[in-house]
C-alpha positions in Angstrom: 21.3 -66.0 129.2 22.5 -63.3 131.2 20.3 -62.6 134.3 20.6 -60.9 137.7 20.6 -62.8 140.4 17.3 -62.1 142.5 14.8 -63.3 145.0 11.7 -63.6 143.8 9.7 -62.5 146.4 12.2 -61.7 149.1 10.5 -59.0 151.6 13.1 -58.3 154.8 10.2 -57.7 157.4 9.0 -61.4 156.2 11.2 -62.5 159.1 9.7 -60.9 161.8 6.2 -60.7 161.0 6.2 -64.5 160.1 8.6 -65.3 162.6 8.2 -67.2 166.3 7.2 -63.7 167.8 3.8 -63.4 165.5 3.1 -67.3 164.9 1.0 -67.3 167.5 -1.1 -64.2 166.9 -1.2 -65.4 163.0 -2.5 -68.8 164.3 -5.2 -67.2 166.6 -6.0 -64.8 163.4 -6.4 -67.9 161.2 -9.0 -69.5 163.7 -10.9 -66.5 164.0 -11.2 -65.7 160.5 -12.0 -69.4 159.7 -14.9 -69.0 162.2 -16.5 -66.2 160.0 -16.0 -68.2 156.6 -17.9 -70.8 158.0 -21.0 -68.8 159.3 -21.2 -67.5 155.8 -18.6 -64.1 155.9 -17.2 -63.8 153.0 -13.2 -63.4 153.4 -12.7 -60.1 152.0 -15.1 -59.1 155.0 -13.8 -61.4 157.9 -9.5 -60.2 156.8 -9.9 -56.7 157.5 -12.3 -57.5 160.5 -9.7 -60.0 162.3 -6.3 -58.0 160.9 -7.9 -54.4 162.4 -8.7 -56.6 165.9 -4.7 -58.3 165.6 -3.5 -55.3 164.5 -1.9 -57.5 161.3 0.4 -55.4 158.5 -0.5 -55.3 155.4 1.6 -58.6 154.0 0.1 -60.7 157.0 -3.6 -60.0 156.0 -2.8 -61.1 152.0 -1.1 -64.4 153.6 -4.3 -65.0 155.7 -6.8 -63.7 152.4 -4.5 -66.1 150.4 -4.5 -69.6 152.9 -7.5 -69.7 154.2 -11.0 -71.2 153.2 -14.0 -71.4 154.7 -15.2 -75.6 155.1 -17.7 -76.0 152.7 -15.4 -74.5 149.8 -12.4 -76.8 151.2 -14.9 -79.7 150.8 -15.5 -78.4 146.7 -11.8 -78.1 146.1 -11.0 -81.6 147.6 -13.5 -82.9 145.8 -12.2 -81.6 142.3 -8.5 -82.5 143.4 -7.0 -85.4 141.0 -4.7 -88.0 142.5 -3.3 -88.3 138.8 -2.8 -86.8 135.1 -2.9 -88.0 132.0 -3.2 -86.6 128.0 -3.8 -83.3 128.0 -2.9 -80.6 131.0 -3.6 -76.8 131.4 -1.4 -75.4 133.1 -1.5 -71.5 134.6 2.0 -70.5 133.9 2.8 -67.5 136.0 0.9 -68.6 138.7 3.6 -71.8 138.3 6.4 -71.1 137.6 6.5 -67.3 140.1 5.8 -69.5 142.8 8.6 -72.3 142.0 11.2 -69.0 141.6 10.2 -68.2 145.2 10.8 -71.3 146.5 14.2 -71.6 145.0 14.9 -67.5 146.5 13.9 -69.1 149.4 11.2 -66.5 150.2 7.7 -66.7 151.9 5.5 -69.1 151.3 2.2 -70.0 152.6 0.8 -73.8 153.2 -3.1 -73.4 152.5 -5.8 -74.6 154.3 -7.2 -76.2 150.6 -3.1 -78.2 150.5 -1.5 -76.0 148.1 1.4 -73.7 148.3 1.3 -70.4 147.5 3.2 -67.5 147.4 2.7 -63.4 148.5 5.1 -61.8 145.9 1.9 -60.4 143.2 2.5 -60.0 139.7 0.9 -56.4 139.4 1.5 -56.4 135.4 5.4 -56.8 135.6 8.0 -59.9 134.7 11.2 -59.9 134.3 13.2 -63.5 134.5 15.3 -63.9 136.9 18.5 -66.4 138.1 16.0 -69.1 139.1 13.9 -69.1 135.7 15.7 -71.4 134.4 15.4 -74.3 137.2 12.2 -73.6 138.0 11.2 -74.3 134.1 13.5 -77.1 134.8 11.6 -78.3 138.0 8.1 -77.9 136.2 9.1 -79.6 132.8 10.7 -82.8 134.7 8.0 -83.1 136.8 5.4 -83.3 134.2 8.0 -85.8 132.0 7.3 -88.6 135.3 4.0 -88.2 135.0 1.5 -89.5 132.1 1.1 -86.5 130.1 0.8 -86.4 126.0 0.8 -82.3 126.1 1.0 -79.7 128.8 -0.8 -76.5 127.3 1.2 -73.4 129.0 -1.2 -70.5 129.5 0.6 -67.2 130.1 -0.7 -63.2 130.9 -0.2 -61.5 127.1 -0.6 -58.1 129.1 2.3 -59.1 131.5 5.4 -57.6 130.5 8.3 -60.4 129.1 5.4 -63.1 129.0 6.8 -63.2 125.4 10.3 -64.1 126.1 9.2 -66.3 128.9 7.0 -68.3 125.9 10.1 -68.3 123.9 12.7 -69.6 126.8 9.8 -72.0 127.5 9.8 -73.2 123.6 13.6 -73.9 123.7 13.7 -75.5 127.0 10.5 -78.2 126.0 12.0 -78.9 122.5 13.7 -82.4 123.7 11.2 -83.5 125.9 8.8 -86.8 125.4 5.5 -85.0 125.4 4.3 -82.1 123.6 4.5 -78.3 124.9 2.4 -75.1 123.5 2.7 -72.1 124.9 0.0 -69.2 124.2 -0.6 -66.1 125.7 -3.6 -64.8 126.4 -5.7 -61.6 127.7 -7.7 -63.1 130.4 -5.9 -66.7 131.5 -8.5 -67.5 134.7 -11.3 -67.2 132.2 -9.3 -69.9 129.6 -9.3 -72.3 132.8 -13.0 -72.0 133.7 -14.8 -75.2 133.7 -11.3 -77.3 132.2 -10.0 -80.7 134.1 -6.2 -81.2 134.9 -5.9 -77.8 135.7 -2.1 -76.8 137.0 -2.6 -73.7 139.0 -3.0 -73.0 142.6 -5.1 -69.8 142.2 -8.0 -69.9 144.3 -10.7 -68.6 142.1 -9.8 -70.9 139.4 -9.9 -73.7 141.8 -13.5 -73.0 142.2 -14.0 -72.8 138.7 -12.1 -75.6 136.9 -13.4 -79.1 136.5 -10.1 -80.5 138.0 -7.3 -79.7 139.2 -3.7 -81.2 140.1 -1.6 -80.0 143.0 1.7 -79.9 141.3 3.2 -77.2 142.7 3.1 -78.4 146.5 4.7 -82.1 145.0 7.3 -80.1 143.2 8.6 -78.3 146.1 8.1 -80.5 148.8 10.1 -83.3 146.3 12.9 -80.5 145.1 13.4 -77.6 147.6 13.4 -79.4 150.9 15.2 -75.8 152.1 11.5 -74.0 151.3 10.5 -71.7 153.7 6.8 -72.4 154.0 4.9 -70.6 156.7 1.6 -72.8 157.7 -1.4 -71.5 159.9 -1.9 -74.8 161.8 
C-alpha cells in the first residue's frame, strides 16, 4: 500500500507552547482549573475562564479541556477501570488507532489526570491513512493477541471519510490472528459504547458512560513507543 509519509498530528508551535518556557504556566493553569471542577464548574466554563486569565492559545486550552477532571469524576472513572480483559471487547477505533499514529509521528500527546493518553490532532469528519497505519494496526492487534480476548468488536465513524478502507485494511491485517475481529461502522459510535464493559477508548464522555473500560492505549505506548512525546500537567 502506497502512502505518504505523515505525522499525524504534528503542529510546529507544539514545541513552544508545550515546551520548558510554558510548563509552568500550563501547570499553574491545570491547578486552577482543577479548583473550579471540584467546586462544581463545569470545564467548558472553568477553560475559557483560566485560558483568558493565562492568556493560553487555542491548542493549549483543548489540551487542558482534554486532561483534566474534576475529583469526584476521576473517582467514577477509576472505579470502572479494569485491571484485565477477557471474551468479548469494544473497542472505539478511531479514537485508537489516531492516537497510536500520533505516537509513532512523534506528535503531542497529553497524560490525563483520569491515566489515559490522549491526543489534540481532532478528527473533524476527515481520514486518510497514513505511513504509520499500518504499525499502529500492528501495535493494537498484538496487544490484544497477549491478552485473553475471544473477539475484539472494532467500532469505526461510517460518516468519516476512508473509515471504509480503514475496515477493509483492518479485515486483512486480523485474518491470521487467534481471536476473532469484526469491524462495523456506525453513525453514532459513542452511543454503541454507552452502558458496554471492556470498553477500549479513551474518550472522556464514553468513559462516563460505559460499564468498563481498559486502558490499552496508555500500555501500548508506554510498552512500544518509549520515544512518545507525552506532555503531563503534574
Amino acid at each position: 500500500m502506497n502512502t505518504k509519509i505523515v505525522n499525524r498530528g504534528y503542529v510546529p508551535k507544539d514545541k513552544m507552547e508545550f515546551g520548558e518556557r510554558w510548563r509552568p504556566c500550563m501547570i499553574a493553569a491545570a491547578g486552577d482549573v482543577r479548583y473550579l471542577l471540584d467546586r462544581g464548574y463545569d470545564i467548558s466554563a472553568a477553560v475559557p475562564f483560566v485560558g483568558d486569565h493565562y492568556q493560553l492559545s487555542k491548542r493549549q486550552r483543548i489540551a487542558l479541556m482534554r486532561g483534566l477532571a474534576g475529583r469526584m469524576r476521576l473517582k467514577i472513572r477509576r472505579e470502572k477501570e479494569l485491571r484485565d480483559l477477557s471474551g468479548v471487547v469494544y473497542i472505539d477505533g478511531f479514537n485508537t488507532i489516531i492516537t497510536l499514529e500520533v505516537a509513532l509521528s512523534g506528535s503531542l500527546l497529553i497524560k490525563c489526570d483520569d491515566g489515559t493518553i490522549r491526543d489534540l490532532a481532532g478528527l473533524r469528519g476527515t481520514y486518510r491513512i497514513v505511513d504509520k497505519t499500518i504499525r499502529a494496526l500492528e501495535l493494537l492487534l498484538d496487544s490484544l493477541g497477549r491478552l485473553s480476548v475471544d473477539k475484539a468488536m472494532i467500532y469505526l465513524d461510517q460518516p468519516v471519510s476512508n473509515s471504509g478502507r480503514l475496515k477493509s485494511l483492518i479485515g486483512q491485517m486480523s485474518a491470521t490472528r487467534p481471536f476473532a475481529v469484526s469491524v462495523e461502522l456506525l453513525p453514532d459510535v459513542d452511543r454503541q459504547l454507552y452502558g458496554k464493559q471492556q470498553v477500549i477508548t479513551s474518550d472522556r464522555i464514553i468513559l462516563d458512560e460505559c460499564g468498563g473500560w481498559y486502558n490499552l492505549n496508555r500500555r501500548i505506548i508506554e510498552e512500544n513507543v518509549p520515544g512518545a512525546w507525552i506532555f503531563s500537567f503534574t
